[in-house]
C-alpha positions as CSV (number, residue, x, y, z in Angstrom):
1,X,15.8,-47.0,-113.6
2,X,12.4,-46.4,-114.2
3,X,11.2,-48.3,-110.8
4,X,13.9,-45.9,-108.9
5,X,12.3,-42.7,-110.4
6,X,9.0,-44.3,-109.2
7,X,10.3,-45.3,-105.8
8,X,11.4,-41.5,-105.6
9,X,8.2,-39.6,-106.8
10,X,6.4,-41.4,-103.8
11,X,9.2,-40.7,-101.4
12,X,8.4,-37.3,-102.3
13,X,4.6,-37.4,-101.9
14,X,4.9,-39.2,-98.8
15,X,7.4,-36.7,-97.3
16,X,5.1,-34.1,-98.4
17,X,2.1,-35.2,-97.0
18,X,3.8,-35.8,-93.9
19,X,4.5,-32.7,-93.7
20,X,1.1,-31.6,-94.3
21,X,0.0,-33.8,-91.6
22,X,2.0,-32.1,-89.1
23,X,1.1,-28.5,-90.4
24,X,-2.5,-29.3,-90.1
25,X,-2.1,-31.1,-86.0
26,X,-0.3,-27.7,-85.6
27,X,-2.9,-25.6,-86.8
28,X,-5.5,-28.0,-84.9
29,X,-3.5,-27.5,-81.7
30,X,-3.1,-23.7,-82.2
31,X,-6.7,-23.4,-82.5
32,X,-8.0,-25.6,-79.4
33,X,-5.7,-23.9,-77.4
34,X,-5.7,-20.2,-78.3
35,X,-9.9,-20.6,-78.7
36,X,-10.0,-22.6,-75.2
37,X,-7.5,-21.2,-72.6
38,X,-6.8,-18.0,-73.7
39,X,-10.0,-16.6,-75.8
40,X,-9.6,-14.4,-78.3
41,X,-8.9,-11.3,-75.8
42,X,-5.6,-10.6,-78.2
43,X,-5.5,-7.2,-77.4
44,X,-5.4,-7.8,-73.2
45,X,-1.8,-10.1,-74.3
46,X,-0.5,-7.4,-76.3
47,X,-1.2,-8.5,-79.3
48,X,-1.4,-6.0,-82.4
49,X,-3.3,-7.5,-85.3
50,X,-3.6,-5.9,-88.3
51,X,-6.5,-6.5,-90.9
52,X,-4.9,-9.4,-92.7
53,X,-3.3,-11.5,-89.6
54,X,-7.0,-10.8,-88.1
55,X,-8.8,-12.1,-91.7
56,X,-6.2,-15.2,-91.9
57,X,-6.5,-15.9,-87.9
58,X,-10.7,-15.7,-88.2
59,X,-10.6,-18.2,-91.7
60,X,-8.2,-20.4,-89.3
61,X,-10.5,-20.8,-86.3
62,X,-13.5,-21.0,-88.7
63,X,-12.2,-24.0,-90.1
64,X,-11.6,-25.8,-87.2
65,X,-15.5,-24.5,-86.0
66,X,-14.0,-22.4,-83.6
67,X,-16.7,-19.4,-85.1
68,X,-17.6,-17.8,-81.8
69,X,-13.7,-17.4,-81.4
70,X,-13.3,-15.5,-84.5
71,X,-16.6,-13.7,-84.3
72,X,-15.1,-12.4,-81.6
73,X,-11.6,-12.2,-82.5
74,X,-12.9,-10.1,-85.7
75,X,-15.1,-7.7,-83.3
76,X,-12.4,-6.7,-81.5
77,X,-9.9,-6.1,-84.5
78,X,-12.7,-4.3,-86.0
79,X,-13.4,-1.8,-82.6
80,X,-9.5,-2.0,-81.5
81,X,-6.7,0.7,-82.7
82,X,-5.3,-1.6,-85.4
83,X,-7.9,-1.5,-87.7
84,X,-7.4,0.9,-90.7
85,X,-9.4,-1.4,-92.8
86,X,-6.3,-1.8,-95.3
87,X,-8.0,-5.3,-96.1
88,X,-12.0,-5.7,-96.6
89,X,-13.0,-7.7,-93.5
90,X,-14.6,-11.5,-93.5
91,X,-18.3,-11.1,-92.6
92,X,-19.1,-12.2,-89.5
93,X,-21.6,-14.5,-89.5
94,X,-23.6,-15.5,-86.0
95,X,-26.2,-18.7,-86.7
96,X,-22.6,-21.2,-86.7
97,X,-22.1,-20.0,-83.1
């Protein structure tokens, strides 16, 4: 009894960090190709980013040090029609170019 509640516990963990595994390749893979093929010229695909999905899409590329990508990506958000700075903006910082 006490071995299957064991046995299950890691089942869990394993499953979760599985999971976790795949989330981050995704987020890996999102980032390598948005910041290599298609640049961070959202606005010339149509997209509309507001403040937030701009702050959360610059933290993601920054973490996989993609910063010239959301330097960029911020830039635009900040000069495009979409900002109404509902959201305080992440500072953009140029020497991890």
């Amino acid at each position: 009894m006490v071995i299957d509640a064991v046995l299950d516990r890691v089942s869990v963990w394993r499953d979760r960090r599985k999971r976790q595994r795949e989330q981050l390749q995704a987020a890996e893979d999102f980032v390598f190709t948005w910041s290599g093929t298609v640049d961070p010229d959202s606005y010339e695909y149509g997209a509309e980013l507001g403040c937030g999905e701009t702050n959360r899409l610059a933290t993601l590329f920054r973490v996989f040090d993609s910063w010239n990508t959301a330097n960029q990506l911020q830039k635009e958000h900040e000069r495009g029609p979409n900002c109404n700075n509902a959201e305080p903006h992440l500072e953009i910082i140029e020497e991890n170019e």
